[in-house]
MARBADREN-495649 format. One line per field, with one value per residue (C-alpha): x negated, y, z; residue in three letters. Coordinates in Angstrom, 1 decimal, always signed. Example, Ala and Ser with C-alpha at 12.3 -4.5 7.8 and 13.67 -1.06 7.14 Angstrom:
2
xx	[-12.3, -13.7]
yy	[-4.5, -1.1]
zz	[+7.8, +7.1]
rest	[ALA, SER]
end
This chain:
554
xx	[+32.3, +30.2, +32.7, +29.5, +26.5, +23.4, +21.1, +16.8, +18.4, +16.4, +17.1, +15.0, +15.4, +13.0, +11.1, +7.6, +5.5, +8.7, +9.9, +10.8, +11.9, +14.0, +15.3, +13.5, +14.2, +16.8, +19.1, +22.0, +25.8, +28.0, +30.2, +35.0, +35.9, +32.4, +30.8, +27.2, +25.6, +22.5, +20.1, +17.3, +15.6, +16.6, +15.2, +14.7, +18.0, +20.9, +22.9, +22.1, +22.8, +26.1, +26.9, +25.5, +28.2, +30.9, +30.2, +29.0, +25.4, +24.1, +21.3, +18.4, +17.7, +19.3, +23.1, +25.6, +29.2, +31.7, +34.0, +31.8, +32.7, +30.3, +30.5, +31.2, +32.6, +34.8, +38.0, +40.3, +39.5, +36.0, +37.0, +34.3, +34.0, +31.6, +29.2, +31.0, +34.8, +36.0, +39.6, +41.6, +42.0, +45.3, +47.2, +47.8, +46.7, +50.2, +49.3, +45.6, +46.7, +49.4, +47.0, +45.8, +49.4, +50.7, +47.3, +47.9, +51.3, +53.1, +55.6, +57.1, +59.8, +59.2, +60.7, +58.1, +55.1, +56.1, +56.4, +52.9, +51.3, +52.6, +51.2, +47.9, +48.0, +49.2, +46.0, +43.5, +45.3, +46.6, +50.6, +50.2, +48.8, +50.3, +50.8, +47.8, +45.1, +41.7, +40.8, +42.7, +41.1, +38.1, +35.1, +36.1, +39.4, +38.9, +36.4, +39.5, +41.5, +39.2, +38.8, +42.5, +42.8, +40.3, +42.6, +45.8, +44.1, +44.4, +40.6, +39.3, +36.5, +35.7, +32.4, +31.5, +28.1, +26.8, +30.9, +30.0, +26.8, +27.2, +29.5, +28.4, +28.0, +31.1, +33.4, +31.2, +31.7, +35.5, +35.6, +33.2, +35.9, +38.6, +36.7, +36.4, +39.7, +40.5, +38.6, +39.8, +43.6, +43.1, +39.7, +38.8, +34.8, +33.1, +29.9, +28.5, +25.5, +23.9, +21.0, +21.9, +20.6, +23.4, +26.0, +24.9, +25.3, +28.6, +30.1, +28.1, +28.3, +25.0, +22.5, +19.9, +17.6, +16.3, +12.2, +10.8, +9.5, +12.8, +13.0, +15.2, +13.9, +14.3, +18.3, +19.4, +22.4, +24.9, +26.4, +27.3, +31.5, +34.3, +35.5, +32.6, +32.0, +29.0, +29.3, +29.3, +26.7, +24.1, +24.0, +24.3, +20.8, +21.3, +22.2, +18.9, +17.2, +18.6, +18.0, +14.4, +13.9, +15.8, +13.8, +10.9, +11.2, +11.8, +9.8, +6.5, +7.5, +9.0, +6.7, +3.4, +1.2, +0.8, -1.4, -4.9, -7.5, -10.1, -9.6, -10.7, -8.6, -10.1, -11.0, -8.1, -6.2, -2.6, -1.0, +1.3, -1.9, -0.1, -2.8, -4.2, -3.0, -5.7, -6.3, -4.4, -2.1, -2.8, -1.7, +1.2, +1.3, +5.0, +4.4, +7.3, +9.7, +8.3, +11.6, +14.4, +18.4, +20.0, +23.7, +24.0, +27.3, +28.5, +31.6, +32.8, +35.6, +39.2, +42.1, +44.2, +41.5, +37.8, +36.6, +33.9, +32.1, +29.4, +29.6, +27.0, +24.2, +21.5, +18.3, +14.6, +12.0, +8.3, +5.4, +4.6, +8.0, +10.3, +13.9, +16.8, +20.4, +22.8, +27.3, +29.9, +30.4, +31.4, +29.7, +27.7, +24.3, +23.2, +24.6, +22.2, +19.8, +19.9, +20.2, +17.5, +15.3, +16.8, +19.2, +22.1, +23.2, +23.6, +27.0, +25.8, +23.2, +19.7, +16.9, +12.9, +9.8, +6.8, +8.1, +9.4, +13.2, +14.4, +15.4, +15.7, +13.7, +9.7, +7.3, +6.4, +9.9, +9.6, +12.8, +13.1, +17.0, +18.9, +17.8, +14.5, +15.6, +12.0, +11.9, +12.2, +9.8, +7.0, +4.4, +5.1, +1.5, +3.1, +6.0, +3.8, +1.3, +3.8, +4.4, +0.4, -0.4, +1.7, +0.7, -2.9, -4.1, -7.5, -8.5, -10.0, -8.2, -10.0, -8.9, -5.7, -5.4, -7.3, -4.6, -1.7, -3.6, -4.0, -0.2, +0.7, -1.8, -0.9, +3.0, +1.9, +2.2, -2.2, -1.0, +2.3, +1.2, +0.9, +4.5, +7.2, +9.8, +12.2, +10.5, +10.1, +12.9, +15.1, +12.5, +9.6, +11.3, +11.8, +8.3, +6.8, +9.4, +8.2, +4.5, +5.2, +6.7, +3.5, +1.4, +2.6, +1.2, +4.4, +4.9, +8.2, +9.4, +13.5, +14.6, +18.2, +18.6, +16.2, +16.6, +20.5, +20.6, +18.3, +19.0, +18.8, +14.8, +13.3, +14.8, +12.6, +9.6, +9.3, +10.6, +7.2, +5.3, +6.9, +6.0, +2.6, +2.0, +3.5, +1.5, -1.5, +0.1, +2.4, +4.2, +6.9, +10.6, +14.1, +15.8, +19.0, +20.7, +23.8, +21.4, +21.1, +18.0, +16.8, +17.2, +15.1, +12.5, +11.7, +12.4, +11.1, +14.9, +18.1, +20.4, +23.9, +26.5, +30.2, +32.6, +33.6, +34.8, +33.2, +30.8, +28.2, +25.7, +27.5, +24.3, +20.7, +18.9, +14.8, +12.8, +10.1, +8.8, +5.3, +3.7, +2.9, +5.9, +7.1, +10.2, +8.9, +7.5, +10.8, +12.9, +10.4, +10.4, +12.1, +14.1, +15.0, +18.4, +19.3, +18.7, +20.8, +23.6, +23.7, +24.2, +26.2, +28.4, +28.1, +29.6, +32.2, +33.5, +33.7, +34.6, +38.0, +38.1, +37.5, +36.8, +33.3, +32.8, +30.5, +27.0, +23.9, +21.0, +18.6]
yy	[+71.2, +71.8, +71.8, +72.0, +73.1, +74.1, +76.9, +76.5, +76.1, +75.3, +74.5, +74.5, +73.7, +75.1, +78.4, +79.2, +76.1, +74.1, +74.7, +71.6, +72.5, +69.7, +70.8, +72.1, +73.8, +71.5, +72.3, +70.0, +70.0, +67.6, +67.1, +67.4, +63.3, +62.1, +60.2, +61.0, +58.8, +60.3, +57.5, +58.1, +57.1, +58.3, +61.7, +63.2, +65.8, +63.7, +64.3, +68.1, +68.2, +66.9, +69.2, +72.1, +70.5, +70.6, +74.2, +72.9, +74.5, +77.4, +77.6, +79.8, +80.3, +79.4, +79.6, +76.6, +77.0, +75.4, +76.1, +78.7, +80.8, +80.5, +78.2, +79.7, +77.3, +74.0, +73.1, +70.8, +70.7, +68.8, +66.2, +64.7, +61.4, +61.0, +57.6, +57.6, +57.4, +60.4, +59.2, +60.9, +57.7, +58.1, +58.3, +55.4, +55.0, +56.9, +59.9, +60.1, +60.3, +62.7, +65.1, +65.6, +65.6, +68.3, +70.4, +70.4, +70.2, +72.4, +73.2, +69.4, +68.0, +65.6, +62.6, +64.0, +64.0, +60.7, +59.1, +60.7, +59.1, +56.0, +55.9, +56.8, +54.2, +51.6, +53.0, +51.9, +48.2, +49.0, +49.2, +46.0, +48.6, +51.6, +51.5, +50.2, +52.5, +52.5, +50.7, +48.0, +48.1, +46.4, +49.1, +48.3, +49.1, +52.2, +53.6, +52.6, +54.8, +58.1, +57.7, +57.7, +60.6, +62.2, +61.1, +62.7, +66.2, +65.9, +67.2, +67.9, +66.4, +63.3, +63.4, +60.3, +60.4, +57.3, +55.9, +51.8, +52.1, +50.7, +47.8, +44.0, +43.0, +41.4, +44.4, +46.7, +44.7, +44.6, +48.9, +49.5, +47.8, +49.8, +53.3, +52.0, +51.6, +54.4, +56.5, +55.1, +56.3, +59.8, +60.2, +63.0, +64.2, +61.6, +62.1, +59.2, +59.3, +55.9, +53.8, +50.8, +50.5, +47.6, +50.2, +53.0, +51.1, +49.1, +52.8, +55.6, +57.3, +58.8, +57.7, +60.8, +60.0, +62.6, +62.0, +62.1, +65.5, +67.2, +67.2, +65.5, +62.7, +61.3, +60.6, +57.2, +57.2, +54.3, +52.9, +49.3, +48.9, +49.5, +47.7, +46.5, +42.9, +42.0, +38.5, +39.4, +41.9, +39.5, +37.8, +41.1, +42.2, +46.1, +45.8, +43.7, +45.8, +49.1, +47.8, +46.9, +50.5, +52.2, +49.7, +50.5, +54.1, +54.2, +52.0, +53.6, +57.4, +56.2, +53.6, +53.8, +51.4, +52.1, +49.1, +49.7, +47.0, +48.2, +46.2, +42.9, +40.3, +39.1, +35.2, +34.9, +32.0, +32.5, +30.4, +28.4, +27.1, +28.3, +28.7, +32.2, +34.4, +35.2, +31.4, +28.4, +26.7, +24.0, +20.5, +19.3, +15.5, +15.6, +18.8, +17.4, +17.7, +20.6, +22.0, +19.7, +20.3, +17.8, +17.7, +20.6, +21.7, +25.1, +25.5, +28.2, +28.2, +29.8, +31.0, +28.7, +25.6, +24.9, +26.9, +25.1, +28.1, +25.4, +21.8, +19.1, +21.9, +19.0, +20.2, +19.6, +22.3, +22.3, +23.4, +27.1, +27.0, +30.0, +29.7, +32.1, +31.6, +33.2, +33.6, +35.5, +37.2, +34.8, +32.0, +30.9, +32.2, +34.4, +31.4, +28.9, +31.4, +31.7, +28.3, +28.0, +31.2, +29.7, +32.2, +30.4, +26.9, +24.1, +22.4, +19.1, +17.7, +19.2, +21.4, +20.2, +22.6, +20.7, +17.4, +19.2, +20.2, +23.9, +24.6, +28.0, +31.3, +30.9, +33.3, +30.8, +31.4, +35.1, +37.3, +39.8, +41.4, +43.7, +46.3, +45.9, +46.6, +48.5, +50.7, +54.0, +55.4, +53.3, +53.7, +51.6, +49.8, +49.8, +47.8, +45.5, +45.0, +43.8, +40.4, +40.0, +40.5, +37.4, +35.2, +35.7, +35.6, +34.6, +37.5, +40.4, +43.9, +45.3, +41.7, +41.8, +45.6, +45.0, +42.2, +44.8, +47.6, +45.0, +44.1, +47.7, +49.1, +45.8, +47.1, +50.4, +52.6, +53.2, +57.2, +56.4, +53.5, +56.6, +57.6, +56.9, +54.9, +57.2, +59.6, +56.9, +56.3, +53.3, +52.4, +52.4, +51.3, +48.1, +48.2, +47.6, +44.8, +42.6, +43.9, +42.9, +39.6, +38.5, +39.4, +37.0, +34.8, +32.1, +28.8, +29.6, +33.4, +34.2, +37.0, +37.5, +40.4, +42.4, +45.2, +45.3, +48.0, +50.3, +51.8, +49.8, +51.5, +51.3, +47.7, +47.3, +48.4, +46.5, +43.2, +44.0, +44.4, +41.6, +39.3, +40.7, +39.9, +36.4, +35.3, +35.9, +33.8, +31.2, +30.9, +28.6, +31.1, +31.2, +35.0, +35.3, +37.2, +38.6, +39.8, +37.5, +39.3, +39.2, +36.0, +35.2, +37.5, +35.8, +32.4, +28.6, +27.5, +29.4, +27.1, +28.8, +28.6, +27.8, +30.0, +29.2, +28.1, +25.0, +26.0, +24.0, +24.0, +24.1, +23.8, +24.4, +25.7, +25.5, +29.0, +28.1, +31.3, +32.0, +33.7, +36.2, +37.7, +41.6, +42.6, +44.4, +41.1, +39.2, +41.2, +40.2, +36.8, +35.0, +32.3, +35.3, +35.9, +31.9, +31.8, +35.2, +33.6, +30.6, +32.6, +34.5, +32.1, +30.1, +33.5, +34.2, +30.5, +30.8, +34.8, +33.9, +31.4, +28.1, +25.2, +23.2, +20.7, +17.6, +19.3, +18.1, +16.7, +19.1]
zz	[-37.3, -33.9, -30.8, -28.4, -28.8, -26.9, -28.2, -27.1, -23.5, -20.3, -16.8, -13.6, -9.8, -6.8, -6.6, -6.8, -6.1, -5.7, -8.8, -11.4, -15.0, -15.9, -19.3, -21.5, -25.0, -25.8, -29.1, -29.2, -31.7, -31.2, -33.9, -33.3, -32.5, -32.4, -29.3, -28.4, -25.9, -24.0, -23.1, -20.6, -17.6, -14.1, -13.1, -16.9, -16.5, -17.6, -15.2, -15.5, -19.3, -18.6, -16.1, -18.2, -20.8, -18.1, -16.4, -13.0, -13.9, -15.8, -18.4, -17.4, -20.5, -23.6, -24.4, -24.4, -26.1, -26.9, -29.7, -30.2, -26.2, -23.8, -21.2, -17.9, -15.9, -15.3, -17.7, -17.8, -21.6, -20.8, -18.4, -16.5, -15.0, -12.6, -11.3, -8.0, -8.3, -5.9, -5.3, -2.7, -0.3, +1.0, -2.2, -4.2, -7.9, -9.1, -6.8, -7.8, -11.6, -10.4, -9.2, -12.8, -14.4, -12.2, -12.2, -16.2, -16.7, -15.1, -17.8, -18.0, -16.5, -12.9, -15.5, -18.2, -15.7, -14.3, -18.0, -18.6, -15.1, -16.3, -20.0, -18.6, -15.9, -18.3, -20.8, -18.6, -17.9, -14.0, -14.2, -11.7, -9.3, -9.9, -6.0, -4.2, -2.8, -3.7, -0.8, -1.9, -5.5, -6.7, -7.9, -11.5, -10.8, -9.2, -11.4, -14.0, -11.8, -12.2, -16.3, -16.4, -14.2, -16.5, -19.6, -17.9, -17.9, -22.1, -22.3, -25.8, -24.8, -22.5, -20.6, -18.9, -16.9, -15.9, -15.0, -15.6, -14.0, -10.2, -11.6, -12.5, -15.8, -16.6, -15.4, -17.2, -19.8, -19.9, -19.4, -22.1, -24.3, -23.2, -23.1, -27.1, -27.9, -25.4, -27.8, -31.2, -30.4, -30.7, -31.3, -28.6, -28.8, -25.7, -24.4, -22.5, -20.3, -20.2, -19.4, -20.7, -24.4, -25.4, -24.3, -26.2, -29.3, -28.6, -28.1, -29.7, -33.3, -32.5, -29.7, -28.2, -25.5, -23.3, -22.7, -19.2, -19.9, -20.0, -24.0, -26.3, -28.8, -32.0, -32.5, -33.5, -36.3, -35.2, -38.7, -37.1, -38.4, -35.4, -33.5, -32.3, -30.7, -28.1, -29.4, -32.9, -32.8, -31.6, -35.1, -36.9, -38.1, -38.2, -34.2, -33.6, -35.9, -34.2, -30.9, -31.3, -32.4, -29.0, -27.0, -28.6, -28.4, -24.9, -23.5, -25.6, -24.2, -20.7, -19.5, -18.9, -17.1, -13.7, -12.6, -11.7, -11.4, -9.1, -5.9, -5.5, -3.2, -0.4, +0.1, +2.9, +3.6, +4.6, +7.6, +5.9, +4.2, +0.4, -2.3, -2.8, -4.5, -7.6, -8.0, -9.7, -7.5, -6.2, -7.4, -5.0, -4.8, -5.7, -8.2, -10.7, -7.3, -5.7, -4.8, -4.9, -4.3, -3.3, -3.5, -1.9, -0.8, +1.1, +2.5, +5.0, +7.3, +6.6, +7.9, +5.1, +5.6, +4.2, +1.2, -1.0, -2.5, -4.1, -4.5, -5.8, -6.7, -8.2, -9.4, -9.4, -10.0, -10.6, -8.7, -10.3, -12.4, -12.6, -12.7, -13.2, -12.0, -14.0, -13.7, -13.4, -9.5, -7.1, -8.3, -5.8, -7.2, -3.6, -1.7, -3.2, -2.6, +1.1, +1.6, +0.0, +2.1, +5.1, +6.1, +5.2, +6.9, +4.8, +4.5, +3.5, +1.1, +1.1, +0.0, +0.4, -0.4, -1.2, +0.7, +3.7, +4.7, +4.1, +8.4, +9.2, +7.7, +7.2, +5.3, +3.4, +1.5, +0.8, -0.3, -2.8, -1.8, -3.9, -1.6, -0.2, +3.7, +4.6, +7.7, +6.7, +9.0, +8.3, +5.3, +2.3, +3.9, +6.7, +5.5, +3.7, +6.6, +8.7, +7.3, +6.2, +10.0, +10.7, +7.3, +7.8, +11.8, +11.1, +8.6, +9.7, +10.2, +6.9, +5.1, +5.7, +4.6, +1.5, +0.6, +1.4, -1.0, -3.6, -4.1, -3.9, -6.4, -8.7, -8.5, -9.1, -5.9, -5.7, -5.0, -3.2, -0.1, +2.5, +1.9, +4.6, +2.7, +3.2, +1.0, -1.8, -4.8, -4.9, -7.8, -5.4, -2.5, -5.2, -5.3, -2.3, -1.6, -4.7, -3.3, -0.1, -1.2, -2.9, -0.2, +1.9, -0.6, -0.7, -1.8, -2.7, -4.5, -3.7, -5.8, -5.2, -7.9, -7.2, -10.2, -9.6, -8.1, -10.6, -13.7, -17.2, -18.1, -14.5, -14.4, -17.2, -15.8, -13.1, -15.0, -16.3, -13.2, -11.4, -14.6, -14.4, -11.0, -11.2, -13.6, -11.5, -9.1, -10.4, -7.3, -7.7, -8.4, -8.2, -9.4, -9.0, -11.9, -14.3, -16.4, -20.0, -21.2, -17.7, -17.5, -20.6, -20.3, -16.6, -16.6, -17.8, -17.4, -16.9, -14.8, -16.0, -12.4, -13.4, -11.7, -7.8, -6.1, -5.7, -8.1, -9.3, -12.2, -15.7, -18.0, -18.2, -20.9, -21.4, -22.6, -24.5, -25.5, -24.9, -21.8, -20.9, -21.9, -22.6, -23.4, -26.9, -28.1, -26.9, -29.5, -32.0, -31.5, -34.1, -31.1, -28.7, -30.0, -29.7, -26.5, -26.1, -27.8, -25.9, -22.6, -23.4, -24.6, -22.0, -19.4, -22.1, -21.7, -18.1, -17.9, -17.7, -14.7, -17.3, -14.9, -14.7, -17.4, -16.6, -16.1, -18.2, -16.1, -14.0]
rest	[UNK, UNK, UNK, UNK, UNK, UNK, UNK, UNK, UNK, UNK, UNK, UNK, UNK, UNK, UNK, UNK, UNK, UNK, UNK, UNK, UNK, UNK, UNK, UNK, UNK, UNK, UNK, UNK, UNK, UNK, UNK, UNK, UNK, UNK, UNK, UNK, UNK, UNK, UNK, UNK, UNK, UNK, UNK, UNK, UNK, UNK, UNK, UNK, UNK, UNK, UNK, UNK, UNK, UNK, UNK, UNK, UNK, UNK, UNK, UNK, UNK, UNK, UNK, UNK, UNK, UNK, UNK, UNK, UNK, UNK, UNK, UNK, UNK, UNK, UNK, UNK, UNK, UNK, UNK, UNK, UNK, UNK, UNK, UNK, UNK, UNK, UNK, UNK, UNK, UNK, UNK, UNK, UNK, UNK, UNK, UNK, UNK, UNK, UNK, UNK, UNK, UNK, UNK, UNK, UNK, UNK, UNK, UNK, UNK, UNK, UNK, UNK, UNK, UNK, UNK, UNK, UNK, UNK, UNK, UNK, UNK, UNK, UNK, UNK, UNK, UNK, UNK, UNK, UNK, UNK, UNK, UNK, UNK, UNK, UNK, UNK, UNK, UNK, UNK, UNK, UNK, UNK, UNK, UNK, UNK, UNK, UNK, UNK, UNK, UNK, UNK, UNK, UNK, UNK, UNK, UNK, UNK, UNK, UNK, UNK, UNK, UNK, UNK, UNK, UNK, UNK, UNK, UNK, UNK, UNK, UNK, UNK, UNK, UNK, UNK, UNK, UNK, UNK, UNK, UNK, UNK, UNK, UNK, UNK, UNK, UNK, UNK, UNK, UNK, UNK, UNK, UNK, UNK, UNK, UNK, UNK, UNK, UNK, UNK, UNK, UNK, UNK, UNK, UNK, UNK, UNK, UNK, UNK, UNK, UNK, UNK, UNK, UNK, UNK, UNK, UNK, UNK, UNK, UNK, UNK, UNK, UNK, UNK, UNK, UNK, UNK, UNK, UNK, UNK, UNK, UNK, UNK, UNK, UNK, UNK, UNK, UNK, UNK, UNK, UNK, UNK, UNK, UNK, UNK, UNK, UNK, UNK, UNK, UNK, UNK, UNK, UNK, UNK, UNK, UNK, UNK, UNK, UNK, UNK, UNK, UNK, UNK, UNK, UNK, UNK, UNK, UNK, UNK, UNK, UNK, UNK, UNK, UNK, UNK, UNK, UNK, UNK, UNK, UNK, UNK, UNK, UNK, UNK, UNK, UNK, UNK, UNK, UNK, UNK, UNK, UNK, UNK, UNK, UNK, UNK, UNK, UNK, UNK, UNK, UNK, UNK, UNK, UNK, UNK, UNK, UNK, UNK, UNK, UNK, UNK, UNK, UNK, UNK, UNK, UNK, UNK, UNK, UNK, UNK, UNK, UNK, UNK, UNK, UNK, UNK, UNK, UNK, UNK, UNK, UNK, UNK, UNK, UNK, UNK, UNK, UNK, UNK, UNK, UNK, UNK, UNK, UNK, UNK, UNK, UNK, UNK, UNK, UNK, UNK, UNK, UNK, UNK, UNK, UNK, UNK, UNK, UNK, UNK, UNK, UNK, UNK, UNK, UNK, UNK, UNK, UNK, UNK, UNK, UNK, UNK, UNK, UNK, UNK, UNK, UNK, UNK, UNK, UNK, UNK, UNK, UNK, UNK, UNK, UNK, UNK, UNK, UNK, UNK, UNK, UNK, UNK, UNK, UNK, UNK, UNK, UNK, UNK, UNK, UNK, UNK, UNK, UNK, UNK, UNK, UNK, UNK, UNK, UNK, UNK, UNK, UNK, UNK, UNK, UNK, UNK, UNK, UNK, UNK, UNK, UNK, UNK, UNK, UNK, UNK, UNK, UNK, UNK, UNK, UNK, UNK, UNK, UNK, UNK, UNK, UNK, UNK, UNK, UNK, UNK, UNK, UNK, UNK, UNK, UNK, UNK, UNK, UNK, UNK, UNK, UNK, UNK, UNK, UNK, UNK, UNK, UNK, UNK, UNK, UNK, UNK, UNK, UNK, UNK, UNK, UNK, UNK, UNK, UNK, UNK, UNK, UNK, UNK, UNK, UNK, UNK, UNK, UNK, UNK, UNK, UNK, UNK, UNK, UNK, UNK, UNK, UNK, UNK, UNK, UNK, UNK, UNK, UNK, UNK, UNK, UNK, UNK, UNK, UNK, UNK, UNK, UNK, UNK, UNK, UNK, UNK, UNK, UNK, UNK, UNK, UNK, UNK, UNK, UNK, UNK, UNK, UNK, UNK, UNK, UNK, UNK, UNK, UNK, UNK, UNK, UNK, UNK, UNK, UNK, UNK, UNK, UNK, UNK, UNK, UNK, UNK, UNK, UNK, UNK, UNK, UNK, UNK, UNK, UNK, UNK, UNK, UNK, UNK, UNK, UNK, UNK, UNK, UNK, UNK, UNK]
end
């Protein structure tokens, strides 16, 4: 029996020349107890369908209902929980769940309502802080806080749009457990808006995604046996084969290529005399040590004495190798990473790039942030321009644009390079970081997760681009990443971090799958789900604090 259901419905924003549809004929039931997750990429209307589900927006056209009355409005019987956690700061957890209780249940008793703001509390695993506020909570915990609150309203249906999204992987990890068996009590009718394939599957009955044109595509049954385990699944063919078909799906109607190959790079040499950026690198006399860490240590001063946040970090890395570092939060990966780009001092021990100590910041180290720090009122050439003016003081003015033009049409911003980056999404603001990166033409590529911040499908893409780029380089890499399928899709060797402090490296493990790499021929690749299984082994061993073992050689 349908309990929602929309009827040919579309919705639009804007007027006249303005005007964007972003839904478009979309016939949707979802069945009493079932849970639906709607996978998509950003901007395609998920957010809108869900708030078409939860009587924040009206249809244009078209009809949605539920148990069979149109929906005119919000109710407490579809609760919504949102990306951001929208706590009331001043009132501890208890009063934020209290909110909900008293909004509901007026008829109860103030024992009754209390007993109630407890078993929710206790639900979501925070009767140790029934009485903090949400400053003093971690994001996990608060965005714990706002599914309970949810909960407490007794919807008859749970809609959950995009809540694990801004968390890291292991706390995401840990509430996608708990939404399952959350939902396996009383088996209320969830939607879940998503981006993350792996998700979709661990939770839904039934996966839909929603197309970049506003339209909703072929549905994905979900007959894997409850409860489900992440470990588990990774040997179970039906999951592999299921999500080889998602993937495949979305990637062939969501990602097209936006590279063009029309300009030619110019013949230019960079300062720091690195080799260019179309041709082979050179052969380093020390190639097998081109970047070397040597027993690298970071402590920082505290109030209770010295912390070691990474201890004995010993590794060697090729000229034109790529390397991903991989752990749990707080492990020391951004650490070894500005050390390494020079922002960071060095405790003790050492770093050398092609012979010569790491002192201080250079261009010849680029960085790749999490967020791409680009002046908002300057072009996306402008931004680029600004480190290939310094890097290349002996081209000509029409050189060095022609090197800027190149790295931005290669990432795929040919029709976007005259935009202010304020105007551009966090998606092409990503962009013309990794373009500006490579146009500096390094000996030495920092990535210090550069997709975190993005949405599971545009992470995707630009895996891609930034793979299609290196290759035409083969600058020497280090990415810093959660991300296991990251990891693999990027990297000649993973170097797994134990947890800090005094972190330091727990294993490394060699990828041997052949270049150039996509992330369609990685599922099919007989070896791909080894590697998988030995990361994530690897985090589960350490997810609960386990100290370092003694560390194979780098």
């Amino acid at each position: 029996m349908s309990i929602l259901e929309f009827d040919n419905v579309n919705k639009g924003f804007g007027d006249g020349a303005e005007r964007s549809e972003i839904l478009k004929g979309i016939d949707l039931k979802i069945e009493n107890g079932e849970f639906v997750a709607i996978l998509g990429f950003s901007g395609t209307g998920k957010s809108t369908l869900i708030n078409l589900m939860a009587g924040l927006e009206t249809p244009d056209t078209g009809s949605v209902t539920f148990k069979g009355k149109t929906i005119d409005g919000p109710s407490p019987e579809r609760g919504l929980v949102f990306q951001s956690y929208s706590l009331m700061p001043w009132l501890t957890v208890a009063g934020n769940i209290e909110l909900a209780i008293n909004a509901v249940h007026t008829g109860k008793s103030k024992s009754e309502r209390k007993a109630l703001i407890d078993k929710y509390i206790g639900m979501v695993g925070l009767s140790h802080a029934t009485h903090r506020r949400p400053a003093e909570l971690s994001g996990g915990m608060r965005q714990r806080v706002a599914v309970a609150r949810a909960l407490a309203m007794n919807p008859e249906m749970l809609l959950l749009d995009e809540p694990l999204s801004a968390l890291d992987a292991l706390t995401r990890a840990n509430l996608q457990d708990e939404i399952e068996q959350i939902w396996e009590q009383d088996r209320k009718t969830v939607v879940l808006i998503t981006n993350d394939v792996d998700e979709a599957i661990l939770l839904a009955d039934r996966i839909i995604p929603l197309n970049p044109d506003g339209t909703l595509g072929d549905e994905f049954k979900v007959s894997i046996p409850r409860p489900r385990d992440r470990t588990a699944m990774n040997h179970d063919a039906q999951f592999k084969k299921l999500r080889a078909e998602v993937t495949k799906y979305l990637m062939d109607v969501g990602i097209a290529a936006k590279i063009e190959d029309s300009r030619v790079l110019p013949d230019v040499t960079p300062i720091h005399g690195a080799p260019k950026a179309y041709a082979k690198a050179a052969v380093s006399p020390i190639e097998d040590r081109y970047l070397q860490y040597s027993q690298l240590c970071k402590v920082y001063p505290t109030p209770k004495g010295p912390l070691t946040v990474v201890e004995n970090f010993e590794l060697n890395l090729k000229q034109g190798e790529f390397v991903s570092l991989i752990g749990h939060s707080g492990c020391g990966k951004s650490t070894v990473l500005t050390m390494t780009a020079g922002l960071n001092e060095i405790s003790s021990g050492a770093i050398k790039l092609d012979g010569r100590h790491v002192e201080g910041a250079d261009p010849e180290r680029a960085v790749v942030f999490q967020s791409p720090s680009l002046f908002p009122w300057l072009t996306a050439k402008e931004n680029v321009a600004i480190g290939v003016d310094r890097v290349y003081p002996k081209a000509t003015q029409p050189e060095r644009q022609d090197v800027v033009e190149y790295y931005l049409e290669r990432v795929g911003l040919a029709d976007a390079m005259d935009k202010p980056a304020s105007e551009l999404s966090n998606g092409m603001r990503q962009r013309v970081g990794i373009a500006r990166a490579f146009a500096l033409s390094p000996k030495l590529l920092l990535l210090d997760e550069p997709f975190g911040m993005l949405d599971s499908l545009t992470r995707w893409e630009l895996q891609e681009v930034l793979m299609e780029v290196w290759s035409r380089t083969k600058v020497t890499a280090v990415c810093v990443t959660h991300d296991v399928d990251e990891a693999i899709l990027l990297a000649d060797r993973v170097v797994m971090m134990t947890n800090g402090p005094r972190a330091t490296i727990g294993k490394i493990m060699d990828v041997t799958l052949p270049r150039p790499r996509t992330r369609k021929a990685l599922l099919e690749h007989s070896d791909y789900y080894a590697y998988r299984e030995e990361l994530l082994s690897f985090l589960e061993e350490y997810e609960h604090g386990a100290r370092p073992k003694k560390k194979e050689a780098a």
